[in-house]
N, C-alpha and C positions, 0 to 999 in steps of 0.2 A: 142457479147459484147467485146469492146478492152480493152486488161488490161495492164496495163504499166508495164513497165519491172522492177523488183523488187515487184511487189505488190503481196498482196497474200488474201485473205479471212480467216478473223477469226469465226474458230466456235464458238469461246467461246463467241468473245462481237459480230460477224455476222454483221460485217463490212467488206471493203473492204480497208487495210492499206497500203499506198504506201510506198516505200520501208519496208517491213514487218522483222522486227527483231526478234520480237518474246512474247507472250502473258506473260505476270509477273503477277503472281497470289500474288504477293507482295503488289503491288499498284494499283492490280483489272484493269488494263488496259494493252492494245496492245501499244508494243513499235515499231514507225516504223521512219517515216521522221520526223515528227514536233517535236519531246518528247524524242528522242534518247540522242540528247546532254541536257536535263534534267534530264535523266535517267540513266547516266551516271554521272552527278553531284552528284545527289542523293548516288549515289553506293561507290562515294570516298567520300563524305563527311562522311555518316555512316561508313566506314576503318577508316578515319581519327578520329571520334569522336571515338571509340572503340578504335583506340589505344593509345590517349588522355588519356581515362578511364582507359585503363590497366598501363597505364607509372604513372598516380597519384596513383593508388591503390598501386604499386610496391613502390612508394617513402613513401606511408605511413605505408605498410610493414615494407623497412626499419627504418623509424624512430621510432616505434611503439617496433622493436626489436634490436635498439643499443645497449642499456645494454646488452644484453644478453652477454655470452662469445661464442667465433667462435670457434665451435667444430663441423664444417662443416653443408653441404647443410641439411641434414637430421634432425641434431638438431633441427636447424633452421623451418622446416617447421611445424615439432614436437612442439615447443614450441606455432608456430602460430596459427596452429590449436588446443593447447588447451588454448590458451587465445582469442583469435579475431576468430572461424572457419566462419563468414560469411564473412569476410575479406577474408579469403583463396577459398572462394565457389564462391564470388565473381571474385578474380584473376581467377579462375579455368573456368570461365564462359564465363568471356571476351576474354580469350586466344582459348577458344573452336570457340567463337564469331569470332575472327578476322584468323584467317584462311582462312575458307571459305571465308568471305569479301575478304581479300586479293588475294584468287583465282580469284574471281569477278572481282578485280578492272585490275589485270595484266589478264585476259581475255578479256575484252573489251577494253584495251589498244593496243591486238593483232589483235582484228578484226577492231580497228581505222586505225592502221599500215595498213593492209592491205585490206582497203576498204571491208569490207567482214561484214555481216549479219550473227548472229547469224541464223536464220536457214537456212543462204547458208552453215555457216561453219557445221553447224550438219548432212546438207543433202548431202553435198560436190558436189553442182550446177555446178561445174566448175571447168573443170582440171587445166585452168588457167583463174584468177580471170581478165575479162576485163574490172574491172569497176575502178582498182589498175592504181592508178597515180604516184606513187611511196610513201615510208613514209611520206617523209616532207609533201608534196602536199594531202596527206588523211590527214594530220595531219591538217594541214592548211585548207582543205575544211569541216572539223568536227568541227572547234573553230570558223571559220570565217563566213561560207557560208550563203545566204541570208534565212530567216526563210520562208520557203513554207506558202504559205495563205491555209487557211483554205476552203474544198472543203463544206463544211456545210454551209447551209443557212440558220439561224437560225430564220427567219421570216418563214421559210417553217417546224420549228420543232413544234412550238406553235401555234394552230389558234388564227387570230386574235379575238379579243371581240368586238362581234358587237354593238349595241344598242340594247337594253333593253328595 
């Protein structure tokens, strides 16, 4: 059987996924060619909306404890946590939250860079990446490039319904 260069077989969904990136037990599916540049939207939007989250919570921090007098950071958090503490559990959550995301989002912006798949880069496929166009040009072939059709024939998933 011929298998195209980049593909690989998922145990988990036991599929055959071309260019194969790597299984996310996030969104229960294999990220490979069709879904990557979804999957990837996905990954900044949630950064983005998490630190959206954390910059309103911080402004309503502050607003929450202007009165107070500035007798430093510690006061401060003292005071927050005993008036608002799901406020403070809250900040505490989202900053835990957006970390990791941010690993996330500057991770996959290294494997865009350089043409490279997450489990090329975990397995290290390649002393030198020969599938690297250079940045611009991965960058440009990631945002731009024509959406692969779909190798599924979906009259061939469902029998038809004959008559009755």
């Amino acid at each position: 059987i011929y298998r195209p260069p980049r593909s690989k077989h998922c145990a988990f969904c036991n599929n055959c996924v071309l260019r194969f990136d790597h299984h996310c037990p996030w969104v229960s599916n294999c990220i490979g060619i069709r879904n990557y540049r979804y999957f990837v939207c996905f990954v900044i939007s949630s950064f983005l909306l998490a630190l959206y989250v954390l910059l309103a919570l911080l402004v309503i921090c502050a607003q929450l404890l202007w009165d107070v007098e500035h007798r430093g950071f510690k006061t401060y958090v003292e005071e927050l946590a005993a008036t608002h503490p799901m406020l403070l559990a809250l900040v505490i959550f989202v900053g835990c939250v957006l970390c990791p995301l941010g690993n996330l989002v500057v991770f996959h912006c290294y494997l865009i860079a350089t043409n490279t798949t997450t489990n090329e880069e975990v397995t290290h496929a390649y002393e030198r990446n020969p599938f690297s166009l250079g940045t611009i040009k991965n960058f440009r072939q990631f945002l731009f490039s024509y959406q692969e059709p779909s190798l599924l024939q979906p009259a061939a998933l469902v029998p038809a319904k004959g008559p009755s």
